[in-house]
LOVEXMI-283605 format. One record per residue (C-alpha): residue in three letters; x, y negated, z negated. Coordinates in steps of 0.2 Angstrom, whole numbers, padded with zeros to 4 digits, always signed. Layout:
BEGIN
ALAXYZ ...
This chain:
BEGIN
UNK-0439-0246+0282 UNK-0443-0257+0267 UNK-0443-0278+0271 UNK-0430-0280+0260 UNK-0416-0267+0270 UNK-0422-0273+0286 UNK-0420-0293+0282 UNK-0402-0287+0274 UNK-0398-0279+0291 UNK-0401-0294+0301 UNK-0395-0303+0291 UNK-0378-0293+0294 UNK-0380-0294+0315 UNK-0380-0314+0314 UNK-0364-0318+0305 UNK-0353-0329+0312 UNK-0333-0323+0313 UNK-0321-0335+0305 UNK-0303-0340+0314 UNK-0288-0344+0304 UNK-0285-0338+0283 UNK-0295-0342+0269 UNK-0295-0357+0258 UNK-0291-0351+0240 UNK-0312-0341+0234 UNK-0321-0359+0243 UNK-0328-0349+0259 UNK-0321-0357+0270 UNK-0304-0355+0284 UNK-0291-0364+0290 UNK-0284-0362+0307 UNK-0267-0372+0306 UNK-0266-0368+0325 UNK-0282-0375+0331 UNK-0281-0390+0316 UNK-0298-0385+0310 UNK-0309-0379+0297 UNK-0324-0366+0297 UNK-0336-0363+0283 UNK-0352-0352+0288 UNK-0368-0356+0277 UNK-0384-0346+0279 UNK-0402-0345+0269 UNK-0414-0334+0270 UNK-0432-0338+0276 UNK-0446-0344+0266 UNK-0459-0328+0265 UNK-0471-0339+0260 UNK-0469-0348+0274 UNK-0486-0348+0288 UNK-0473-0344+0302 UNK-0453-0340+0303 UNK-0452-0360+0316 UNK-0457-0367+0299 UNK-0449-0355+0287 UNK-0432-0360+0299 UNK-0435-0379+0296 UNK-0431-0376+0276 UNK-0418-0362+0279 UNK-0408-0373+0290 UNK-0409-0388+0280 UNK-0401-0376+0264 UNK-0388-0367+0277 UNK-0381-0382+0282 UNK-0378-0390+0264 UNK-0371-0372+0259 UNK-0357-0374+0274 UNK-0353-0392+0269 UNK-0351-0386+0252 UNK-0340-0373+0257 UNK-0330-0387+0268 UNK-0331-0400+0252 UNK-0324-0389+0241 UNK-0309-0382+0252 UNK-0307-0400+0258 UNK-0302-0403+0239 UNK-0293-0388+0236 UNK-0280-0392+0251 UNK-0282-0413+0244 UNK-0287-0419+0262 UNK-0296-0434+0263 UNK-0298-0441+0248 UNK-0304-0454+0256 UNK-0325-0454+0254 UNK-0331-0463+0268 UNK-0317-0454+0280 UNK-0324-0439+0273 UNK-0341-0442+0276 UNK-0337-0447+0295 UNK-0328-0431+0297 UNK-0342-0421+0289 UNK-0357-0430+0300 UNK-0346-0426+0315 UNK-0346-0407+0311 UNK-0364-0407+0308 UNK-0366-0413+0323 UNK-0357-0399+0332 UNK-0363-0386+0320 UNK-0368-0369+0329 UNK-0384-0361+0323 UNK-0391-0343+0326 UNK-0408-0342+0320 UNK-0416-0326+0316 UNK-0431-0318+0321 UNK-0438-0318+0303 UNK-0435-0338+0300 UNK-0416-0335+0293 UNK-0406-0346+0298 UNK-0384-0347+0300 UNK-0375-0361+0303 UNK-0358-0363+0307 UNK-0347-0379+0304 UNK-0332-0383+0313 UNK-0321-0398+0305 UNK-0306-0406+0314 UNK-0291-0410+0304 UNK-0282-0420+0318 UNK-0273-0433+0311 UNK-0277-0430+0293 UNK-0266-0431+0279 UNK-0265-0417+0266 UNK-0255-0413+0251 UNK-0254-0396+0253 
């Protein structure tokens, strides 16, 4: 089995399941019951890394900012918190409960979780 298709296939045993639709093509998902949104952001290990713990510390560092991405942009396709430093707060909170799988090879997934309680949107 080549490194390539065996990195591909676990990378396909870690995903993360999303609750609720999709927001327009930003990645991420709305769950109008729970008041939340869900973006799922994962990077791949560095091979030149000495070992996968320090391959994990860069690959987690780039899945996070690709979840937050994901949450940014359907944040401002739904116009919810326009508001930048309310934004930011709500985005340091998610971070802060952001669930992470890590894989055996140093890939990393993380999950971000978003609360809309009591935001305003102009959907």
């Amino acid at each position: 089995m080549s490194g390539a298709f065996a990195a591909a296939l676990a990378a396909l045993a870690l995903t993360f399941a999303l609750d609720g639709k999709p927001v327009g093509k930003t990645g991420a998902a709305l769950d109008e019951r729970k008041e939340t949104l869900e973006a799922v952001g994962a990077a791949a290990a560095d091979l030149r890394a000495p070992s996968a713990d320090i391959a994990r510390i860069r690959a987690e560092r780039q899945a996070r900012a690709r979840a937050e991405a994901r949450i940014t942009a359907a944040l401002d396709e739904l116009k919810a918190l326009a508001d930048e430093a309310a934004r930011k707060a709500k985005l340091a909170e998610a971070q802060s409960a952001a669930q992470v799988r890590y894989g055996s090879d140093g890939s990393v997934e993380v999950k971000l979780t978003l609360s809309l309680r009591g935001v305003d949107s102009k959907r």
